[in-house]
C-alpha positions in Angstrom: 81.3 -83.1 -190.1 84.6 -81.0 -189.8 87.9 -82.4 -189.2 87.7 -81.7 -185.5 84.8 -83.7 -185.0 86.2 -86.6 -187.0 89.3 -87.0 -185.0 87.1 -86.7 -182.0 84.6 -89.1 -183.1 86.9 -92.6 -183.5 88.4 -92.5 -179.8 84.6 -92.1 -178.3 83.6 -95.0 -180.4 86.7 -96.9 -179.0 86.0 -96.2 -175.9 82.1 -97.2 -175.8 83.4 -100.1 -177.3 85.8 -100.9 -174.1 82.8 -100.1 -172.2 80.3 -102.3 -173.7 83.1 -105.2 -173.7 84.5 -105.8 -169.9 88.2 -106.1 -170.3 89.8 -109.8 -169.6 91.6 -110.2 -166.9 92.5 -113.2 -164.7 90.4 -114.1 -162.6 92.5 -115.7 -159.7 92.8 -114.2 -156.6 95.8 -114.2 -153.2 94.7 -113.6 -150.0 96.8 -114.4 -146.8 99.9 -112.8 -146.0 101.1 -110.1 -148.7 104.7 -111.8 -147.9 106.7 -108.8 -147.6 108.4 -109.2 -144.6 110.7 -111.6 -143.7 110.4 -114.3 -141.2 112.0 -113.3 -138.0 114.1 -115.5 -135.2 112.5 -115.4 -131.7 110.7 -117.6 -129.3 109.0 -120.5 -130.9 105.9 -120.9 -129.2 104.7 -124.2 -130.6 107.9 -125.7 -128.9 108.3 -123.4 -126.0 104.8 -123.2 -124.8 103.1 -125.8 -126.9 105.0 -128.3 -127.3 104.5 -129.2 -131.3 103.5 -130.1 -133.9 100.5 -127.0 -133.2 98.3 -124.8 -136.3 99.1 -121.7 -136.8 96.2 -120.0 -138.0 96.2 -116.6 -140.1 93.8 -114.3 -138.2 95.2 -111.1 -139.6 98.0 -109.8 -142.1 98.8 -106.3 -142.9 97.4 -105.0 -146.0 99.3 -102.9 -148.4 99.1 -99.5 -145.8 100.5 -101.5 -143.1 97.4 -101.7 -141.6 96.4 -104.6 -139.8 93.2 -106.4 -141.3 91.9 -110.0 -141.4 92.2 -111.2 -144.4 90.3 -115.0 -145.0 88.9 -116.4 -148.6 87.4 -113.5 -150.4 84.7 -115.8 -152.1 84.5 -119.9 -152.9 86.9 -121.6 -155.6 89.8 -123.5 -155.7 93.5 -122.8 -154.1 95.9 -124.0 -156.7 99.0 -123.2 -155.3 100.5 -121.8 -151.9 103.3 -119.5 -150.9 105.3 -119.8 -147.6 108.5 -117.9 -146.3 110.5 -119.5 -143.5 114.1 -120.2 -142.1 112.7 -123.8 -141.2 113.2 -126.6 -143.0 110.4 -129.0 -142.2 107.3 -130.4 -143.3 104.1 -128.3 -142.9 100.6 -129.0 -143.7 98.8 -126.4 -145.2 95.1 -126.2 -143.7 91.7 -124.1 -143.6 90.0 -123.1 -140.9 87.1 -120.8 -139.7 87.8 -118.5 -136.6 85.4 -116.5 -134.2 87.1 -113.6 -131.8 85.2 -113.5 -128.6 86.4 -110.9 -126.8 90.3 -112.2 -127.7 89.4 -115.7 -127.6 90.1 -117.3 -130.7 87.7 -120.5 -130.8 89.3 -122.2 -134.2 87.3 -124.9 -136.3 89.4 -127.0 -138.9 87.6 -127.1 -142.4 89.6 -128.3 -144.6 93.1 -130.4 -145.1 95.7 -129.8 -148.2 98.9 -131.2 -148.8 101.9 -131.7 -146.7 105.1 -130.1 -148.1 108.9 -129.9 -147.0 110.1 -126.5 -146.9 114.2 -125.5 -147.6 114.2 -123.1 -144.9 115.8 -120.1 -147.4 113.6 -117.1 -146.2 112.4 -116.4 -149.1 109.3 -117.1 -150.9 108.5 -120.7 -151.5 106.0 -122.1 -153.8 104.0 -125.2 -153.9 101.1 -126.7 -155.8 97.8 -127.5 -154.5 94.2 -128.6 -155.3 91.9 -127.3 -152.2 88.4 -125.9 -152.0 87.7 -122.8 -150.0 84.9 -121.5 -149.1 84.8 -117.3 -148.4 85.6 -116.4 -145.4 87.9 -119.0 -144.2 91.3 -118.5 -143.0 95.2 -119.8 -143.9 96.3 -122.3 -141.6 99.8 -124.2 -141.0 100.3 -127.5 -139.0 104.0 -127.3 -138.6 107.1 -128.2 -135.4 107.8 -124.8 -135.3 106.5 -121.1 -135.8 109.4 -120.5 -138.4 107.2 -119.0 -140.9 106.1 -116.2 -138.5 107.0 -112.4 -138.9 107.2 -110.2 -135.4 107.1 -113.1 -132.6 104.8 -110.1 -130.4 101.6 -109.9 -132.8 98.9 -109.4 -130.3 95.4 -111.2 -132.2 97.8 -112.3 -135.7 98.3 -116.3 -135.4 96.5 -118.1 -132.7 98.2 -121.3 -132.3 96.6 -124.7 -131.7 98.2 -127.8 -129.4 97.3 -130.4 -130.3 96.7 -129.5 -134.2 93.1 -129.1 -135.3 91.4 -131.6 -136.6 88.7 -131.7 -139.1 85.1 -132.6 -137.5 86.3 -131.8 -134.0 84.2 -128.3 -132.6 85.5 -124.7 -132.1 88.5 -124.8 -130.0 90.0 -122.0 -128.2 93.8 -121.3 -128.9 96.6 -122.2 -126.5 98.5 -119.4 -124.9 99.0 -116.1 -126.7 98.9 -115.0 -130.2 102.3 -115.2 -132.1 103.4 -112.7 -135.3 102.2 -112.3 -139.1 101.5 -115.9 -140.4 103.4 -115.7 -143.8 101.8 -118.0 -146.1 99.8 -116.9 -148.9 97.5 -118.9 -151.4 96.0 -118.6 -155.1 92.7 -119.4 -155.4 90.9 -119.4 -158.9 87.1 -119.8 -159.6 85.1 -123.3 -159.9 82.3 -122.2 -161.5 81.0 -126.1 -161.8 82.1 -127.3 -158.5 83.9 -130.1 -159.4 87.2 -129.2 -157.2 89.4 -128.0 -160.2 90.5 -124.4 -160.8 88.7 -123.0 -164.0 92.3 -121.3 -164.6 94.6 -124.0 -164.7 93.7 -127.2 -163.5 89.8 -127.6 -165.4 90.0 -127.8 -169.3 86.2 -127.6 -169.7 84.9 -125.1 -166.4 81.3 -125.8 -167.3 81.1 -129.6 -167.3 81.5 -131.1 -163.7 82.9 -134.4 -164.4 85.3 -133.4 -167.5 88.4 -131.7 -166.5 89.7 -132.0 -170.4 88.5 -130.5 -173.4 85.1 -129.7 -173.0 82.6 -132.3 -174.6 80.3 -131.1 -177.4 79.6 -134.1 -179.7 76.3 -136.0 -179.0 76.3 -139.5 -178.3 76.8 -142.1 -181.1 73.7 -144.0 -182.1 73.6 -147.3 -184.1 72.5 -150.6 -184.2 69.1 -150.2 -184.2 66.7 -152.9 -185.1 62.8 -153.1 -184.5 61.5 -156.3 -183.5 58.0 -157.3 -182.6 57.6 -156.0 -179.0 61.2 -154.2 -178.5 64.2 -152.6 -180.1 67.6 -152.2 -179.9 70.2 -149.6 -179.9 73.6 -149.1 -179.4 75.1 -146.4 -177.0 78.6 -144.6 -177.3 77.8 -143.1 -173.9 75.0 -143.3 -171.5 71.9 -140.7 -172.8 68.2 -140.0 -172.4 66.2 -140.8 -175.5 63.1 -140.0 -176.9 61.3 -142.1 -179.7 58.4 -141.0 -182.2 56.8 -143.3 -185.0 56.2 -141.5 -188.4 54.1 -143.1 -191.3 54.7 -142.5 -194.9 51.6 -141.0 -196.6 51.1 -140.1 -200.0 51.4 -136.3 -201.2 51.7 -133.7 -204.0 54.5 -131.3 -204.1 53.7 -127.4 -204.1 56.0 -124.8 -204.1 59.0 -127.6 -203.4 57.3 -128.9 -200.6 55.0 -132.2 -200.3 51.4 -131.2 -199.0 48.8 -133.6 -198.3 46.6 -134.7 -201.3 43.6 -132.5 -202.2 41.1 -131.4 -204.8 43.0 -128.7 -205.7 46.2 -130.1 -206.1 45.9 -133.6 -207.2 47.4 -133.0 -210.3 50.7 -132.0 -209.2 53.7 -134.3 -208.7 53.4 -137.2 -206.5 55.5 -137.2 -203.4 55.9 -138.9 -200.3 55.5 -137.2 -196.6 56.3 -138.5 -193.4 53.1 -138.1 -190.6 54.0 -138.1 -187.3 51.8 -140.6 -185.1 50.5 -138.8 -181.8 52.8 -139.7 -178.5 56.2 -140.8 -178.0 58.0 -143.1 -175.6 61.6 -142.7 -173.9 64.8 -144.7 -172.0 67.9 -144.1 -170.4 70.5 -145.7 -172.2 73.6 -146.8 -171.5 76.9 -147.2 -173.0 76.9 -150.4 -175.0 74.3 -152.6 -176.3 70.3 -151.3 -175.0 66.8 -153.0 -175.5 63.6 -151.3 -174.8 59.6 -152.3 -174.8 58.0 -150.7 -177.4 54.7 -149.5 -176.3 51.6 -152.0 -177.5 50.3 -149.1 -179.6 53.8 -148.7 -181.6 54.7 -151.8 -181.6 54.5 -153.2 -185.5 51.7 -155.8 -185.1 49.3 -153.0 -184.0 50.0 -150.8 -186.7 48.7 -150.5 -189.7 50.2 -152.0 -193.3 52.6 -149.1 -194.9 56.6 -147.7 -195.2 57.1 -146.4 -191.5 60.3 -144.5 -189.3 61.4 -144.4 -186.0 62.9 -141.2 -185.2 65.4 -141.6 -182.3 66.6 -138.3 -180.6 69.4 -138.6 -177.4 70.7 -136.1 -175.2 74.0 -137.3 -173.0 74.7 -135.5 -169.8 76.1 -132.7 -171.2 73.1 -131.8 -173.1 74.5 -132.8 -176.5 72.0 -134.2 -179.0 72.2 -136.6 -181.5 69.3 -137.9 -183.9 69.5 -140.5 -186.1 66.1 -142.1 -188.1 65.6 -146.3 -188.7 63.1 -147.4 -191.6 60.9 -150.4 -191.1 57.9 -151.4 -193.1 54.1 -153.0 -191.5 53.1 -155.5 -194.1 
């Protein structure tokens, strides 16, 4: 290979290595208003016309060409935090809604309700935390006194407004009066890929285990305390877990090759060893955390089996689908 091609040859490695490994990036998402404009003084419709508190709803925000485009929930996740520019100082709701345009009737349905914040009125860009499932296509909504969060006071279809405020369970309902300017609140929304309400991002230490929002649990449950008895046994539990029981008998056997074979002819002068037969079947339980007893079935169960060195091999599985397997001797005499 000459020279040429050598220095040619490491960057198109590099790069089918950049290709065969997708770059990462973070994975949250804004939609809403882009918040460049600022909020502008005028006629405050949810006063004027409608007396307030009304919702403002975010039908449509300009896009980055100044084009104007609706702009709801690109997919499902989490909104984690909120942005809002106003001149008001006042408390606001943030909300979600779904909205249909017939024919420049805005019929409104509330989906959702987040938290209630108390703005400082500076004009510029405010942020707040949240924790609020969205669902794609749903749009920004505000339940505030005034319309002091609102850009250009003559938007024609931007921010249908709602007297009284929408209300979660109640139908479509069309808007009251006309449309008022560019909504400017904007919202972060990162993915819940297991749909327990956190943001994988930053609010769900373990995005793959629905009911841990720590570290993410990997150890299997904790088994002890296991004694066999006549027509039961008992275990103990560090969590709850399925668990699945099989009998083995000790048998007599000659080792070949470092392993203990069963006994025949042709090998019954090797060394004597012992091997561990599995009896046909198995039974199971749901344990819980703590202390468990469970029937042993008549044809496990010590008086039916036959004299002879025998093991209970326990194997349980906790919600997570972590295993743990742990083995208790007993002896048939």
């Amino acid at each position: 290979m000459t020279r040429t091609r050598r220095a040619l040859a490491l960057p198109l490695a590099l790069a089918g290595l950049l290709l065969a490994f997708p770059a990462a990036g973070n994975a949250a998402q804004t939609f809403g208003s882009l918040l460049k404009n600022s909020p502008a003084p005028g006629p405050d419709p949810c006063v004027d016309t409608a007396p307030g508190p009304c919702t403002l709803v975010g039908y449509i925000n300009p896009n980055d060409a100044g084009d104007p485009v609706t702009s709801p929930a690109p997919g499902n996740g989490v909104i984690v935090r909120f942005r809002i520019r106003t001149d008001g100082a006042e408390a606001v709701t943030l909300r979600l809604a779904t909205v249909t345009n017939q024919g420049g009737t805005f019929l409104a349905q509330a989906t959702r309700t987040g938290p209630t914040v108390t703005t400082q009125g500076t004009g510029e860009i405010e942020e707040f935390p949240a924790r609020l499932q969205v669902v794609q296509g749903e749009h920004l909504a505000l339940d505030a006194p005034s319309t002091r969060m609102v850009y250009n006071q003559g938007g024609n279809e931007y921010t249908p407004l709602y007297a009284p405020p929408l209300v979660e369970g109640q139908g479509p309902r069309a808007q009251n009066g006309d449309p008022t300017g560019e909504l400017l609140v904007q919202a972060v929304m990162e993915p819940d890929a297991d749909g327990d309400g956190f943001g994988d991002e930053t609010q769900d230490g373990c995005p793959t285990q629905d009911t841990n929002q720590g570290a993410c649990d990997t150890a299997g449950p904790g088994i002890g305390g296991v004694t066999v008895l006549a027509t039961t046994l008992s275990y103990q539990l560090s969590e709850a877990a399925t668990l699945t029981f099989r009998v083995q008998r000790q048998a007599k056997g000659r080792r070949v090759r470092g392993r203990c074979r069963p006994q025949t002819r042709r090998n019954r002068n090797r060394p004597r060893c012992a091997r561990w037969v599995a009896l046909r079947g198995s039974f199971s339980d749901d344990g819980e955390a703590g202390a468990n007893v469970v029937t042993t079935p008549r044809r496990f169960r010590p008086g039916r089996l036959r004299p002879g060195r025998y093991r209970l091999v326990i194997s349980a599985v906790d919600r997570f689908g972590n295993e743990t397997q742990t083995r208790k001797r007993f002896r048939v005499r």
